[in-house]
C-alpha positions as CSV (number, residue, x, y, z in Angstrom):
1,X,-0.5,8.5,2.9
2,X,-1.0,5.2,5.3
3,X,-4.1,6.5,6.4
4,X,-5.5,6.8,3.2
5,X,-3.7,3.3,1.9
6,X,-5.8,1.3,4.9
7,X,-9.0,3.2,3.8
8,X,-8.7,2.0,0.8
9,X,-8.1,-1.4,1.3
10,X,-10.8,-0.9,3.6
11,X,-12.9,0.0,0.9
12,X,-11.5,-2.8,-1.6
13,X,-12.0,-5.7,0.9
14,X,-15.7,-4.7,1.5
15,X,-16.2,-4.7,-2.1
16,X,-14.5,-8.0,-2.2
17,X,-17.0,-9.3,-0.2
18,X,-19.6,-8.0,-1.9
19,X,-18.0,-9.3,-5.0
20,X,-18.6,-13.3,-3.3
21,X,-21.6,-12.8,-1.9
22,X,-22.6,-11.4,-5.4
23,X,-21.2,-14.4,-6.9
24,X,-22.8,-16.8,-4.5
25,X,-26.4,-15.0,-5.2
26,X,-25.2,-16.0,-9.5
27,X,-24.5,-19.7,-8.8
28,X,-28.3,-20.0,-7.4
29,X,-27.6,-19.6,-3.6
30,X,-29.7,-17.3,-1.5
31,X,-29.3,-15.9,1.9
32,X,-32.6,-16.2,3.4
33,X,-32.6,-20.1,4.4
34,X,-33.2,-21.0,8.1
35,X,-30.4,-22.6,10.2
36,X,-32.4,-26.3,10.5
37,X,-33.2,-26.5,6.6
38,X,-36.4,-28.6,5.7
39,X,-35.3,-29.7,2.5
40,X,-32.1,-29.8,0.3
41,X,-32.5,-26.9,-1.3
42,X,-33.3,-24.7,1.9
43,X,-30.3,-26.5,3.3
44,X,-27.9,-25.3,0.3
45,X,-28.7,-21.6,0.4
46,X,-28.3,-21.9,4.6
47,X,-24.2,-23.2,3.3
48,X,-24.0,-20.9,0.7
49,X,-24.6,-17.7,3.7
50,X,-22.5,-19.3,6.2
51,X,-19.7,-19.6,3.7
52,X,-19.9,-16.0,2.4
53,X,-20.5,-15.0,6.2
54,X,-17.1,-16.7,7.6
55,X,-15.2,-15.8,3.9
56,X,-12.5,-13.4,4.7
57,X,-10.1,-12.0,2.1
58,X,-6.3,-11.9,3.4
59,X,-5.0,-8.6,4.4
60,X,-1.5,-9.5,2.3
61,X,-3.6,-10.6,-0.9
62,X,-5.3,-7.3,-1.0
63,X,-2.0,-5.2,-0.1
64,X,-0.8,-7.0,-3.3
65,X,-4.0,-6.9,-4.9
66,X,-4.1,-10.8,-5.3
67,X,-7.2,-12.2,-7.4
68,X,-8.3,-15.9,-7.1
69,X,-11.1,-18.6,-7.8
70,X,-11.1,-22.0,-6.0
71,X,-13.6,-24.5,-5.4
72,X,-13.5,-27.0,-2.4
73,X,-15.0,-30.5,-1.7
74,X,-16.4,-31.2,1.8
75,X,-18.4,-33.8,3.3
76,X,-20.4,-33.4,6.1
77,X,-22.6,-35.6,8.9
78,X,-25.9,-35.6,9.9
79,X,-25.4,-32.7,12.4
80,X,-23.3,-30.9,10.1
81,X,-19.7,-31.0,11.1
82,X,-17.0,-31.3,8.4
83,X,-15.9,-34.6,8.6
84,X,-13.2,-34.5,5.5
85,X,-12.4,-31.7,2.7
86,X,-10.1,-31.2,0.0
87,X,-9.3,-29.0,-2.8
88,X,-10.5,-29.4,-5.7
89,X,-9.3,-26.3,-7.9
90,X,-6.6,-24.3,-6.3
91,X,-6.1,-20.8,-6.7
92,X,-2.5,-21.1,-7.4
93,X,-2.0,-18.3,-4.9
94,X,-0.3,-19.6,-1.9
95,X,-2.0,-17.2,0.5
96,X,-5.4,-17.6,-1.3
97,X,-5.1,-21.3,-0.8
98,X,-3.9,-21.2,2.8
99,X,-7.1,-19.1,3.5
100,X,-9.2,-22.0,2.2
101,X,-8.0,-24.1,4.9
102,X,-9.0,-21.9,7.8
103,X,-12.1,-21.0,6.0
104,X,-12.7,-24.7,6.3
105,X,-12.3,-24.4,9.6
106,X,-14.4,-21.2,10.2
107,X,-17.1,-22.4,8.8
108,X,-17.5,-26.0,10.8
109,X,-20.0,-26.9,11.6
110,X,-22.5,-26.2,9.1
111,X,-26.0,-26.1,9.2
112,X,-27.7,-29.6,9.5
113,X,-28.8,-31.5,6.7
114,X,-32.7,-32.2,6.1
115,X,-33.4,-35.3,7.4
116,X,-34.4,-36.6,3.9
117,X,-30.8,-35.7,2.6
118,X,-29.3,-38.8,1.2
119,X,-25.5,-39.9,1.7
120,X,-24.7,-38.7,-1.6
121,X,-26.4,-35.5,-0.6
122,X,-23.6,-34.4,2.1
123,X,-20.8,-34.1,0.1
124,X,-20.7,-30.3,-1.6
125,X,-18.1,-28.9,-4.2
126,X,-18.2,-25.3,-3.0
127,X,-16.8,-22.1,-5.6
128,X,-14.7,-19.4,-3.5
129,X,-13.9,-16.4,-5.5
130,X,-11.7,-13.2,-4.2
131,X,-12.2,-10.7,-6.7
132,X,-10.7,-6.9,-6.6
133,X,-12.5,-4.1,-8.5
């Protein structure tokens, strides 16, 4: 019976990652930018991969089969390192919204911003879904 419990959480978590990348592709972010992004919208889709890449969905949230949306503000330099964040929508899932916080952290730094970027350019409001099916 444990055996077959992990496999399918296994199985559920894959899917759930699926399920944000997925979502990432529907909100206009691809996967196939280059690391040093030539213009803004290169740059975004380069974001949008590492943060589905680093996005990990907590083993307790899936043992209780917890669903959550959340979007998060960061602001970055011009080499890419988070300098600030905050959340913007909570999940109002404590563990969901602990995981945004070291997903903040996993994912610094970023990919650099195009040289033509403005200031107004390097701060991002960012959608993270966990979604079960």
């Amino acid at each position: 019976m444990t055996t077959f419990r992990i496999h399918s959480f296994r199985r559920l978590a894959r899917f759930a990652t699926a399920a944000a990348l997925a979502f990432a592709i529907f909100t206009g972010f691809g996967f196939n930018a280059p690391a040093h992004a030539a213009t803004k919208q290169d740059w975004l889709k380069a974001v949008a991969r590492t943060v589905a890449k680093k996005q990990t969905y907590p083993r307790s949230a899936l043992m209780r089969e917890i669903e959550g949306a959340a979007k998060i503000r960061i602001t970055v330099d011009r080499s890419g390192r988070i300098t600030a964040f905050e959340i913007v929508q909570k999940t109002g899932e404590s563990i969901l919204d602990k995981e945004l916080e070291r997903l903040v952290k996993r994912i610094d730094p970023l990919p650099a911003p195009p040289s033509a970027a403005g200031d107004g350019d390097l701060t991002l409001t960012i959608p993270v879904v966990w979604t079960l099916r």
